[in-house]
C-alpha positions as CSV (number, residue, x, y, z in Angstrom):
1,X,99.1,139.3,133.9
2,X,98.2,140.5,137.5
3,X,100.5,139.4,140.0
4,X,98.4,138.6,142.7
5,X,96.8,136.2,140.3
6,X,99.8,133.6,140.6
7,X,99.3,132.9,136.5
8,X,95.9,131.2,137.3
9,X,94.6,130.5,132.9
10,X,91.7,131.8,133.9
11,X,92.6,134.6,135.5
12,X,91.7,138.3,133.5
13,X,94.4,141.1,133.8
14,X,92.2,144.2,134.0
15,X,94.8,146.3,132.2
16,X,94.3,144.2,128.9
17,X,90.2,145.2,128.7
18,X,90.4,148.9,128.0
19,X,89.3,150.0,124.2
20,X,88.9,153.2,122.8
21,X,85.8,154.7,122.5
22,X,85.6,156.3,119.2
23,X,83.1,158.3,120.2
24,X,84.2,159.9,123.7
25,X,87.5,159.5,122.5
26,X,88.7,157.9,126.0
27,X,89.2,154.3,126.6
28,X,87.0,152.5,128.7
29,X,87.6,149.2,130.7
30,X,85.4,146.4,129.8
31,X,85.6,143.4,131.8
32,X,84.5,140.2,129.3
33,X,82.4,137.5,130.6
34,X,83.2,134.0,130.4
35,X,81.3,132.9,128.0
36,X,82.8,136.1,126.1
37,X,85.1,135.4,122.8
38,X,88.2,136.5,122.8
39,X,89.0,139.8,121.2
40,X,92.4,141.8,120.4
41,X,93.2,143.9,123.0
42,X,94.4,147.7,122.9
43,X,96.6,148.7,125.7
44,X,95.9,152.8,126.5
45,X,98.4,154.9,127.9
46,X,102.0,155.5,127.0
47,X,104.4,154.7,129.7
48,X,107.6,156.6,128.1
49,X,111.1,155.9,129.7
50,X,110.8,156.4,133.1
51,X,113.6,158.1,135.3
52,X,117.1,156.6,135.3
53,X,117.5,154.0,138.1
54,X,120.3,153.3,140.3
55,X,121.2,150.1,141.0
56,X,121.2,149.3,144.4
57,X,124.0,147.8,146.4
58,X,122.0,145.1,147.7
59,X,120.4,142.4,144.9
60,X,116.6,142.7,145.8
61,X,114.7,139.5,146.1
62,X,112.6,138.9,143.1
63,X,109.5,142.1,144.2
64,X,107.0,140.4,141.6
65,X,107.2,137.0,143.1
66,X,104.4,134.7,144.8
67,X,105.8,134.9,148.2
68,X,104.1,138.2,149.3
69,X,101.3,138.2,146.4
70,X,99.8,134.6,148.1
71,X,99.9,136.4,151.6
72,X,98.5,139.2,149.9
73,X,95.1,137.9,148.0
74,X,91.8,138.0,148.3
75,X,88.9,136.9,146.5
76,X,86.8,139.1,144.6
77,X,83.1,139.9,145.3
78,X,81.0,137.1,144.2
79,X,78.0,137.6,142.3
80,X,79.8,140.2,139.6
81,X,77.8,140.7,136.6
82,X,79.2,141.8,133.4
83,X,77.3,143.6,130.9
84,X,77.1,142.3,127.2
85,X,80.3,143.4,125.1
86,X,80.3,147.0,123.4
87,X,80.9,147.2,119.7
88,X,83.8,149.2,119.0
89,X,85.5,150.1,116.5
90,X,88.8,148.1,115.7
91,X,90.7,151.3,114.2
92,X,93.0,153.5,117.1
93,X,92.9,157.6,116.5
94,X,96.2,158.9,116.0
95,X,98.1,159.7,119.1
96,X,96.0,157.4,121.2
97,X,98.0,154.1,120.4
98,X,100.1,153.7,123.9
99,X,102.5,151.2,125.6
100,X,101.8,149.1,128.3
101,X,104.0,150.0,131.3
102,X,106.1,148.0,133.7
103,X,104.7,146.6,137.1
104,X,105.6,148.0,140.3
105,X,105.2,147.6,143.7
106,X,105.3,149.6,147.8
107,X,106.1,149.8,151.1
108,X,105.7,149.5,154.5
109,X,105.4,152.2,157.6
110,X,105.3,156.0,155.4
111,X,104.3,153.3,152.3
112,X,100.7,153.0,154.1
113,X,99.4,156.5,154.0
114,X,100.8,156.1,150.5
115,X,99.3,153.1,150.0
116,X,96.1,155.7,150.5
117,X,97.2,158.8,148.7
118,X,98.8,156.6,145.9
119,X,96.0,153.5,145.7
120,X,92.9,155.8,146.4
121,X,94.2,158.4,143.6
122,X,94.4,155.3,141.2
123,X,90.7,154.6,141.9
124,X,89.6,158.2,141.2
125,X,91.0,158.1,138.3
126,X,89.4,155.1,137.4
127,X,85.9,155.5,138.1
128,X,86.2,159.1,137.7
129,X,87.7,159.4,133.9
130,X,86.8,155.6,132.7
131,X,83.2,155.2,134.8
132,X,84.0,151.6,135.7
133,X,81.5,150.7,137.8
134,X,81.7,146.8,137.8
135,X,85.6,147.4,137.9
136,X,84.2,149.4,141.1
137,X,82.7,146.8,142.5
138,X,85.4,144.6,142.0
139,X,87.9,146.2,144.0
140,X,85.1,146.8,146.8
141,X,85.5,143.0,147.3
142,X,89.3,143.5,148.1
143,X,89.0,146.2,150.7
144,X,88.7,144.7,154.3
145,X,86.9,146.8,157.0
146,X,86.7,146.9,160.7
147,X,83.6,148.7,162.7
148,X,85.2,150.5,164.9
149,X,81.5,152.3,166.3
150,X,81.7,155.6,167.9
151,X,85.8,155.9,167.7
152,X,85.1,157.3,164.2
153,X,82.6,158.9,161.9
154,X,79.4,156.8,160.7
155,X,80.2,158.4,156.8
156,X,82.4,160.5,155.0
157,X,81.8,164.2,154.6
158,X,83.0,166.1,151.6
159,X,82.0,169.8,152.7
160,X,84.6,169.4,155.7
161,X,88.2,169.1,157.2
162,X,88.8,165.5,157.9
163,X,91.0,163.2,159.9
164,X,93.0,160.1,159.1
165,X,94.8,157.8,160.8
166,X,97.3,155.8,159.1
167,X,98.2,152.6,160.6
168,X,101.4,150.4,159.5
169,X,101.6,147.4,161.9
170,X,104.6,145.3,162.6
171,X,102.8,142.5,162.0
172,X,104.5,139.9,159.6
173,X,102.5,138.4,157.0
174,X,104.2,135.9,154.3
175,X,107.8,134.8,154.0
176,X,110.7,137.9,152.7
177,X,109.1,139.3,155.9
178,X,111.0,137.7,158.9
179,X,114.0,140.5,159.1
180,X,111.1,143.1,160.3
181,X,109.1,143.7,163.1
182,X,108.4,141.4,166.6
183,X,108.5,137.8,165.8
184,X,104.8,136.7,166.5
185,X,103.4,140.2,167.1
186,X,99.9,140.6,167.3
187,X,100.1,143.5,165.1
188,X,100.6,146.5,167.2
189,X,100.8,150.3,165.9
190,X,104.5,150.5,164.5
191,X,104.1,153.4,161.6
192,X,101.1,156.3,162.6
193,X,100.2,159.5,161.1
194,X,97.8,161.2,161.6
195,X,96.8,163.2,158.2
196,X,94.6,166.3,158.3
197,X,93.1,167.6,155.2
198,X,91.8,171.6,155.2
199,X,88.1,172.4,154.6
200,X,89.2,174.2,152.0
201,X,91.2,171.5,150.3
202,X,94.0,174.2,150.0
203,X,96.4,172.2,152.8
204,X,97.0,169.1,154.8
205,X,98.9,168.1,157.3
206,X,100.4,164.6,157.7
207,X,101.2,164.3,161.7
208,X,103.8,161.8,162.8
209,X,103.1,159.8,165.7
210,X,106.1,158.0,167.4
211,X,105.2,154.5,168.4
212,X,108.1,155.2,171.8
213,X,105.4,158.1,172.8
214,X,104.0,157.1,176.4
215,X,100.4,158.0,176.9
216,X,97.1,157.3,178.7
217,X,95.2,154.5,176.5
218,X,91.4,154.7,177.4
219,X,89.0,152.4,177.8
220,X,88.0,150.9,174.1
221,X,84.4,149.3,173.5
222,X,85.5,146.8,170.6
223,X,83.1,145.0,168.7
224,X,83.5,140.7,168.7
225,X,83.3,138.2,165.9
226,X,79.8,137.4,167.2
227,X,78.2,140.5,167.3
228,X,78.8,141.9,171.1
229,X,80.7,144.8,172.2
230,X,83.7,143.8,175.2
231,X,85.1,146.8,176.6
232,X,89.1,146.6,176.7
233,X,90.2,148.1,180.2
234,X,92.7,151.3,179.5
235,X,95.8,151.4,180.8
236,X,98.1,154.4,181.9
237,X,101.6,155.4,180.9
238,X,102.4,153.2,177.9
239,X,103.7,153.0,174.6
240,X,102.0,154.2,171.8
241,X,102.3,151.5,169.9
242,X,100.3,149.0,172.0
243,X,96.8,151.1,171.4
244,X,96.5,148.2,169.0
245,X,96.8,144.5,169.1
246,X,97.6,144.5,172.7
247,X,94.7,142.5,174.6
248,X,92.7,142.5,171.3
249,X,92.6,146.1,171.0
250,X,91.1,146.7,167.4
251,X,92.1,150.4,165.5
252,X,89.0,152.2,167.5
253,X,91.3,152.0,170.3
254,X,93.9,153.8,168.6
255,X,92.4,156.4,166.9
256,X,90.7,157.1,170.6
257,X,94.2,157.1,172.1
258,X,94.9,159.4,169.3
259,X,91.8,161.8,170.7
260,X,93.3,161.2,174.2
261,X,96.6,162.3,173.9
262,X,96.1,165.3,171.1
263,X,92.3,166.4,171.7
264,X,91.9,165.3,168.1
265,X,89.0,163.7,167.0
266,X,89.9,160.8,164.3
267,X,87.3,160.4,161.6
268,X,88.7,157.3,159.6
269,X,91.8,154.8,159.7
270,X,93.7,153.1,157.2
271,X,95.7,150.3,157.9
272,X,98.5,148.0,156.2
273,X,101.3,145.8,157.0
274,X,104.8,145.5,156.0
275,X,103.6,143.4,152.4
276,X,101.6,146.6,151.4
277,X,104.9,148.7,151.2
278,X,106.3,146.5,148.5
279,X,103.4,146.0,146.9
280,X,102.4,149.4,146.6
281,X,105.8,150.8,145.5
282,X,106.1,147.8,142.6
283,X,102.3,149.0,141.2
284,X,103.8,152.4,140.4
285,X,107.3,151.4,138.9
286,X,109.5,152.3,141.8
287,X,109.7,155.2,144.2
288,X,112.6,158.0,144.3
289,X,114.7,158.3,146.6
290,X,118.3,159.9,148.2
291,X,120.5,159.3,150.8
292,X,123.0,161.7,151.7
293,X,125.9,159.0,152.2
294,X,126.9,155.3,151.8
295,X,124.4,152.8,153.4
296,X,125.2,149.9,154.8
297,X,122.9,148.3,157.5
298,X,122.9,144.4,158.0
299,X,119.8,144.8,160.3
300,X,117.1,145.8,157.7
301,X,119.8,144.1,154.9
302,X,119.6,148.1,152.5
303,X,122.7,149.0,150.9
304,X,123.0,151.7,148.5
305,X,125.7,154.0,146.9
306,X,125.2,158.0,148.2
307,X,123.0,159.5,145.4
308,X,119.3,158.9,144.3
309,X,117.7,155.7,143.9
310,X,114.4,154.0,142.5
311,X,113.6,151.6,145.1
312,X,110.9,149.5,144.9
313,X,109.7,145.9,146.9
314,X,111.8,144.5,149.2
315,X,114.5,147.5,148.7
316,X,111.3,150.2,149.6
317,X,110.4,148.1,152.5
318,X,113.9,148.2,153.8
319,X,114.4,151.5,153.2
320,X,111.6,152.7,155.7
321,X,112.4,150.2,158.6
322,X,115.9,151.2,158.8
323,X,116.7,152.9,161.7
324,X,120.7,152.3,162.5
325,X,121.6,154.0,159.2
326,X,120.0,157.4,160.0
327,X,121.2,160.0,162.5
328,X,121.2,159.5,166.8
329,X,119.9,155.8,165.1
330,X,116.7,156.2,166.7
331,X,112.8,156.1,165.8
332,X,112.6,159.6,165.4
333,X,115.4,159.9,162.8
334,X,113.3,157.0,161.1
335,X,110.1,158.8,161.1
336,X,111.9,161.7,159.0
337,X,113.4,159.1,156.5
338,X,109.6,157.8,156.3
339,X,108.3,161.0,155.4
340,X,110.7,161.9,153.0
341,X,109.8,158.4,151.3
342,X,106.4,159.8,151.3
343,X,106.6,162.9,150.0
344,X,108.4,160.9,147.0
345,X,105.7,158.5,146.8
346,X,103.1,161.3,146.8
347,X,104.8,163.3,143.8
348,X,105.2,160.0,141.6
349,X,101.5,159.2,142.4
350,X,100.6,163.1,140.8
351,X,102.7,162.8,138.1
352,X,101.7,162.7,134.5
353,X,103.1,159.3,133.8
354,X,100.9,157.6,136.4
355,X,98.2,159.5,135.9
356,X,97.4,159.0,132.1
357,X,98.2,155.4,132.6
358,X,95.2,153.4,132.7
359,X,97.1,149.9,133.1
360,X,99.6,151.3,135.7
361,X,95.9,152.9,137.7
362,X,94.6,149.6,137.7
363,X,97.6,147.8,139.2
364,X,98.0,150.1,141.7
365,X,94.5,150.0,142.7
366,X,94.5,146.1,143.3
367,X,97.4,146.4,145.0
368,X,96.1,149.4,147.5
369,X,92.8,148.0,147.8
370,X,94.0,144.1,148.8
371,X,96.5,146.3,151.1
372,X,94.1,147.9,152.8
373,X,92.1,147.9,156.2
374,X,89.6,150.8,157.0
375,X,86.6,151.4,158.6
376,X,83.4,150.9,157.5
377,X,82.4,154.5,157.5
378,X,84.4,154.5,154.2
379,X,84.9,150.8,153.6
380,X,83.3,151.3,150.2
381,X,85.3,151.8,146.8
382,X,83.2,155.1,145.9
383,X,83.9,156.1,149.4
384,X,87.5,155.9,149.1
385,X,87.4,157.8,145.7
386,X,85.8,160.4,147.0
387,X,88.4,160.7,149.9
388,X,90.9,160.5,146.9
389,X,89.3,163.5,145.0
390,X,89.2,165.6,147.9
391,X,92.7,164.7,148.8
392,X,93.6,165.2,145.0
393,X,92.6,169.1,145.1
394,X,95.7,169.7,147.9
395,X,99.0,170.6,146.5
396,X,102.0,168.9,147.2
397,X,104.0,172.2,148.8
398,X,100.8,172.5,150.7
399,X,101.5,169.3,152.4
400,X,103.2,169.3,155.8
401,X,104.9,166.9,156.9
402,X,105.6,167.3,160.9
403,X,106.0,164.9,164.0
404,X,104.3,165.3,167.3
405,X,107.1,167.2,169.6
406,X,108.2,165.4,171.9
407,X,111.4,165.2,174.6
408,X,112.8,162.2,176.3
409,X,110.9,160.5,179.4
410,X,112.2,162.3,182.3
411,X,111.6,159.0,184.6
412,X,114.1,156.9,182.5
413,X,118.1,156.6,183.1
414,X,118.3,154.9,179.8
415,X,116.5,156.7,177.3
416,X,113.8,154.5,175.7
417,X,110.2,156.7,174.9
418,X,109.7,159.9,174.9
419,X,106.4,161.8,176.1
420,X,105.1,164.6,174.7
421,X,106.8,168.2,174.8
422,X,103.6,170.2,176.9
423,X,105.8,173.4,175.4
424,X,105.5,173.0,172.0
425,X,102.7,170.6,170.8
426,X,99.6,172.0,172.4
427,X,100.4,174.5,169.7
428,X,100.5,172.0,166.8
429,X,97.2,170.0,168.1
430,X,95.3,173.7,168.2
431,X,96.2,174.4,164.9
432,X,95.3,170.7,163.5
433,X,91.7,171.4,165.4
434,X,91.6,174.7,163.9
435,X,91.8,173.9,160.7
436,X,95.3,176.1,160.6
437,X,97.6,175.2,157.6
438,X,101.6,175.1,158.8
439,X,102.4,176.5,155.6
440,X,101.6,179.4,153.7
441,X,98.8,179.3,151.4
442,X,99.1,181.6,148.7
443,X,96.1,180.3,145.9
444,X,92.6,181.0,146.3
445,X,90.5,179.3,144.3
446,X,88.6,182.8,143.6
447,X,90.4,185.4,143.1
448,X,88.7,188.5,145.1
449,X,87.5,191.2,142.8
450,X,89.6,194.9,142.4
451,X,86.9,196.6,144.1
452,X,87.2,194.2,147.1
453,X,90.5,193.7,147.7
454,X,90.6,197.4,147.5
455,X,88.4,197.7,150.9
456,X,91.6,196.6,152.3
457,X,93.7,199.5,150.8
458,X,94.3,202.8,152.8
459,X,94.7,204.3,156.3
460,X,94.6,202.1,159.1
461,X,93.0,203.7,163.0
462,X,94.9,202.8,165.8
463,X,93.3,199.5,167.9
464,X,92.5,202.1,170.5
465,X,90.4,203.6,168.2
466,X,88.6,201.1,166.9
467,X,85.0,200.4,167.9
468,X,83.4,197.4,167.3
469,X,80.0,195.0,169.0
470,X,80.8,191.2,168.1
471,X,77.9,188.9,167.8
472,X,78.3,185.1,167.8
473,X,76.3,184.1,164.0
474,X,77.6,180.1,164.5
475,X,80.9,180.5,165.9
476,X,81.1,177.3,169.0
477,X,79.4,178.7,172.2
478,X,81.0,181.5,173.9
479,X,83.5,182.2,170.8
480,X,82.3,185.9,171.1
481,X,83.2,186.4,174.6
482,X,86.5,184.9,174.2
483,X,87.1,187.0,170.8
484,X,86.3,190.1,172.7
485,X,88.7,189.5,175.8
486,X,91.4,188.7,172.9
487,X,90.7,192.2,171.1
488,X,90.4,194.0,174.5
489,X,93.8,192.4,176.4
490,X,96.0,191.7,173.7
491,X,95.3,193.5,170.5
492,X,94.5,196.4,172.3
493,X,90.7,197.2,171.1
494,X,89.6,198.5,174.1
495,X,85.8,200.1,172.2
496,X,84.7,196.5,172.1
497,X,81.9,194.5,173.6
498,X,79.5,191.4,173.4
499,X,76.3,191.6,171.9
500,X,75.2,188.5,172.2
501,X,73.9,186.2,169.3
502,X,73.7,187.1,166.1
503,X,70.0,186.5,164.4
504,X,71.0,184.0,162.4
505,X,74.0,182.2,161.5
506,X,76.1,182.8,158.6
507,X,78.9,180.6,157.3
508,X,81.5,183.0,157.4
509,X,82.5,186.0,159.4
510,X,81.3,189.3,157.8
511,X,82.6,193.0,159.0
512,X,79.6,195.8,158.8
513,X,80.6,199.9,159.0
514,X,79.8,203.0,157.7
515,X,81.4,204.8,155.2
516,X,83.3,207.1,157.5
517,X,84.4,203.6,159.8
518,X,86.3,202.5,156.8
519,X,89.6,203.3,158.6
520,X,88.3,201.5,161.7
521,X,87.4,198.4,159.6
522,X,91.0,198.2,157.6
523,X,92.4,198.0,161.3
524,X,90.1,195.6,162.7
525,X,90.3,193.4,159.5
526,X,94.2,193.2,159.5
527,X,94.1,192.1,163.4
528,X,91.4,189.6,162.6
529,X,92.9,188.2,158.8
530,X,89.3,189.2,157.2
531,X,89.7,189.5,153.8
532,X,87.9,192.0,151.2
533,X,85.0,190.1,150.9
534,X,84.2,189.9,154.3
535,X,84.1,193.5,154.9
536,X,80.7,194.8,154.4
537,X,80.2,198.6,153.3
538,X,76.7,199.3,155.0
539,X,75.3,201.2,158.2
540,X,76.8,201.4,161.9
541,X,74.6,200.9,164.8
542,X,74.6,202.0,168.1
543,X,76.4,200.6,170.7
544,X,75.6,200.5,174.8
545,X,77.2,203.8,175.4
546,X,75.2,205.4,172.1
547,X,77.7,205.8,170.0
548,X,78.2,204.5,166.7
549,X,80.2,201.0,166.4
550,X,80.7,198.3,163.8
551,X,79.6,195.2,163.7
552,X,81.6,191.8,164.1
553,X,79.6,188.5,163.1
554,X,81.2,185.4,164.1
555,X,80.4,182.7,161.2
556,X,81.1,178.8,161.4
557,X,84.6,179.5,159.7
558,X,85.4,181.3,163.2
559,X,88.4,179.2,164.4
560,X,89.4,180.7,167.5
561,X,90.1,183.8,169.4
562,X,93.4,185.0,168.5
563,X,93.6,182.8,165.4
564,X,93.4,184.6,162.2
565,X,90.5,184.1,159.8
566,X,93.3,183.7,156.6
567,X,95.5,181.5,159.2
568,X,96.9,179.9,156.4
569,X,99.7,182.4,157.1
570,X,99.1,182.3,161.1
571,X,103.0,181.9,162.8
572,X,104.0,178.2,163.2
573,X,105.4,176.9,166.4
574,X,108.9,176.2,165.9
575,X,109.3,172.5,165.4
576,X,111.0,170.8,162.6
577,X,108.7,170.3,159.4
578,X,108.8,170.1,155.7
579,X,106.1,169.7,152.9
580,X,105.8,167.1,150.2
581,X,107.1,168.7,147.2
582,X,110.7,169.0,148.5
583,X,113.1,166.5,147.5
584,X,115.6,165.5,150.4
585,X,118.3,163.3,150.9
586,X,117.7,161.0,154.1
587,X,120.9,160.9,156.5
């Protein structure tokens, strides 16, 4: 049964209730009540023989045991009803017999945006391709949520690029946890990234914070166990880290720190503790991992032989709050170990054999959901599905993984923080606020017709002979002048100018010429990264000077001037990076 349950009688495993519809052919979880008789159960989806495991050095405590689950449950919604019981029909369909498969758990600082991507996917799968409502509802009573007011968005947009904060505190929470973080801590923000998902659901990009960073923490209205708001005075030229816990600074204060130091707005948080790594990384059987040579570190207590490993429990947890066994030994060679440990944990939470398993789903999502803080813009189950679903359309080499650059605080003798690098990461936050992928992004989810692309084919004019009025039609406020000094100084189309506003706004940025501009238009569209369809065959107009120009209409999709309209190929500013399907050994 459910591990959190401690082995209570009366205590349901939800992975024993699903039954096949013979109908829909799909099984179905239903959730008996009570009163309800006991009926043979029919366990769905075939857990085959997982990857080979390698032994680790170290003996891991026992991961399924009561010492974190007791820290780690919580009640369920009261008030749950349960509908009558379905007749079914007793007989199985060939093929759709399966094996129950083995528990798992998670981990700790990278484990907590995975305890997102991993436990939200499990609940989108569940509501999504079983319909479990009450199951739903359920899990709802697991989540806790913190109102974090104006920090964040009210709601959750689908139609939009969206921003995340993950939080892991060092805050210790039931016994197997005294080797990590400060003793006593208030919880501050030991693990953050930051992860960006595209409009277009084509790329994301999870953001690394280091908690050594110094920055400016602002002034952070935090609402009070009674209902009033108390203002938390900000503070200059700290650590990270302290945004939260610190003189009862709540996860609104991060996520505005977060807006001070980058310029980018946070939408939502998520936030675990050390417990939710193990956890999580036991619901899903085990995460893979490498190092590159022998570890041995009697600080965090891992040991394991060079070569690949399943880790799972206290072994995950270990294995992403070591810091002495990787490179220079400091927080930033930890933060790449972390996301390395995500990227795993991300590719085992897409893969086929936790997918299609309805029992392992359902562990994982008590597990994620009893691990989880978030706001209560999307503190609700269907919420976080829906975050799931959206998240579930990115591809995993779509993914970036990336820190914020940073360099060592010129003011110390003995090198401690770091602040941020003003060279390089300007050009990292533009390109999160712009909606700019770090990667190359090659699929389109529709294919542009022959006859378009082709309005791409053929001789290019030279920029100085290109001709062009550019009218703002929902770009932000004064996007066309800035376009135009852009074109004009750097790209070297000196027959432009600003017309002004376009008559109404359109969603994305659209290219009208004549016939005999098509040469003019080819140029102008490879300097701006317009594809096919935005080019518009039709009529030129007149410009100031009477002559005939084309005409450039900034849409909403307008990111910025000098950034390229297909920017998911836009050159990357040369910091270290990598992307979540690559599998790397950690050194």
């Amino acid at each position: 049964m459910d591990t959190q349950g401690h082995g209570r009688a009366n205590d349901v495993d939800p992975a024993d209730q699903w039954v096949l519809n013979p109908q829909t052919g799909e099984y179905e979880l239903q959730l008996p009540s009570s009163t309800a008789q006991s009926r043979p159960r029919s366990a769905p989806g075939s857990a085959g023989p997982g990857p080979r495991r390698s032994t680790p050095r170290r003996s891991p405590n026992a991961v399924g045991t009561s010492d974190a689950d007791a820290t780690q449950h919580r009640t369920a919604a009261p008030g749950r009803e349960v509908p009558p019981q379905r007749r079914r029909s007793t007989s199985v369909e060939p093929g759709r017999r399966g094996r129950r498969p083995a528990k798992g758990k998670t981990k700790s600082r990278a484990g907590k945006i995975l305890l997102w991507t991993g436990g939200i996917m499990a609940c989108v799968v569940l509501t999504a391709g079983v319909g479990g409502y009450l199951y739903l509802k359920h899990l709802e009573g697991n989540v806790t949520t913190t109102d974090v007011g104006s920090a964040g968005s009210s709601s959750f947009s689908k139609d939009e690029a969206f921003n995340i904060l993950i939080i892991g505190t060092d805050k210790r929470t039931g016994e197997g946890n005294k080797g990590y973080g400060d003793s006593g801590s208030v919880g501050h923000a030991d693990t953050n990234i930051l992860l960006h998902v595209s409009k277009d659901r084509t790329n994301a990009t999870a953001l690394s914070i280091p908690r050594d960073m110094i920055v400016d923490i602002p002034d952070c209205p935090t609402k009070q166990p009674d209902g009033s708001e108390k203002v938390i005075p900000g503070t200059q030229g700290k650590r990270f880290n302290i945004s939260l816990g610190q003189d009862g600074r709540d996860p609104g204060c991060t996520m505005r720190t977060v807006k001070e130091a980058t310029g980018i707005t946070v939408d939502h948080f998520m936030m675990a503790d050390f417990n939710a790594v193990k956890t999580l990384t036991t619901a899903v059987n085990g995460v893979e991992v490498c190092v590159a040579k022998d570890v041995d570190d009697e600080d965090s207590k891992l040991h394991l032989d060079a070569g690949p490993h399943t880790i799972q429990g206290e072994d995950a947890l270990a294995f992403v709050r070591t810091r002495h066994s990787w490179g220079n030994k400091g927080d930033l060679d930890r933060i790449k170990v972390q996301q390395q440990f995500l990227s795993s944990l991300m590719r085992k939470m897409s893969s086929s054999d936790t997918l299609t398993s309805p029992s392992k789903l359902i562990k994982l999502a008590e597990a994620a959901t009893k691990a989880l803080t978030v706001d209560t813009g999307i503190g609700k189950v269907s919420t976080l599905k829906d975050v799931a679903l959206e998240l579930k359309q990115v591809p995993t080499k779509n993914i970036t993984m990336l820190t914020v650059p940073v360099k060592d605080n010129p003011t110390e003798k003995v090198k401690a923080t770091v602040v941020i690098d003003e060279a390089k990461a300007p050009q990292v936050f533009d390109m999160i606020k712009s909606d700019v992928s770090f990667t190359e992004v090659k699929e389109k989810k529709e294919k542009e017709a022959a006859a378009v692309a082709a309005r791409l084919k053929g001789e290019k004019s030279e920029p100085s002979e290109v001709r062009v009025r550019i009218l703002n039609g929902g770009a932000p406020a004064g996007s066309a002048q800035q376009e135009l000094i852009h074109l004009q100084t750097d790209a070297g189309v000196a027959k432009s100018e600003n017309a002004g506003n376009a008559p109404a706004e359109i969603a994305r940025t659209t290219l009208e010429y004549a016939p005999d501009q098509a040469d003019q238009a080819r140029a102008l569209a490879e300097i701006l990264g317009l594809s096919g369809a935005a080019m518009k065959p039709g009529e030129s107009v007149t410009n100031s000077q009477g002559l005939p120009t084309m005409t450039l209409t900034l849409g909403k999709d307008f990111k910025d001037a000098g950034v390229k309209l297909n920017a998911a190929s836009a050159d990357t500013p040369d910091v270290p990076k990598s992307t979540a399907d690559k599998v790397e050994c950690a050194s």
